[in-house]
N, C-alpha and C positions, 0 to 999 in steps of 0.2 A: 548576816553580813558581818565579815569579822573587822575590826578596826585596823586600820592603816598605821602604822608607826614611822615615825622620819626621825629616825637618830643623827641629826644634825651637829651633834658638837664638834667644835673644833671648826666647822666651817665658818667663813665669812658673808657676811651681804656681797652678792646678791644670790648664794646658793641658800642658804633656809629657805628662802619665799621662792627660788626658783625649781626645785624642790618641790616644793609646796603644791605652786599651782601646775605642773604638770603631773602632779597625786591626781588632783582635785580634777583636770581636764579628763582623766580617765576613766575616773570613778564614777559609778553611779549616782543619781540623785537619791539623798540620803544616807550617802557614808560618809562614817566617819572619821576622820582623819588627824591624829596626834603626831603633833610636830615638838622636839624636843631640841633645844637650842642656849646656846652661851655665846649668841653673840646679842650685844645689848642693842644692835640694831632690831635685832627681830620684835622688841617690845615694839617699834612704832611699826616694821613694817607689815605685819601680819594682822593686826587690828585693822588695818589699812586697806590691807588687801581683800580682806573679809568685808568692809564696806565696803567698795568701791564693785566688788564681783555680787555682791547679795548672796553673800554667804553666811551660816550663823556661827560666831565665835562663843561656843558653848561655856569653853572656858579662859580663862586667863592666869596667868603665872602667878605665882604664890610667892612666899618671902625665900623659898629654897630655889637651890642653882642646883642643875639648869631650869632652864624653861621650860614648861609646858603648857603648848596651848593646845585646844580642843578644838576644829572646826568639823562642822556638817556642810556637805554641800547640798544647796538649796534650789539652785539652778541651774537648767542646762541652755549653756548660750546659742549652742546647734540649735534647740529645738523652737523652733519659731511659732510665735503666740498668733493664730487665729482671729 
């Protein structure tokens, strides 16, 4: 499974996260998905998002510009637990 790339710069909140979670709505359980981003919204909203969906945020942005975050998806909200 090859990884997902979102070259986001240049965008504003609410396209990086929205972006994002229609990758994420597509994608299979366990891929993974690199979102790259310059808007300084995306630091809270994407940590955010990754909790709130139970998603893993492998990684986090570093001291370089842009952003990049790492998520895995972990869950699929279709699939109804038994």
């Amino acid at each position: 499974m090859d990884i997902i790339t979102l070259d986001c710069r240049g965008m504003c909140c609410p396209e990086p996260l929205t972006l994002l979670r229609n990758a994420i709505r597509k994608a299979p359980v366990g891929q993974i998905v690199e979102l790259i981003s310059d808007d300084p919204v995306s630091l809270r909203d994407i940590p955010a998002f990754c909790k709130f969906m139970k998603h893993e945020l492998v990684s986090l942005p570093t001291e370089e510009k842009p952003n990049t975050f790492t998520v895995k998806k972990l869950v699929d909200p279709k699939v109804k637990k038994v």
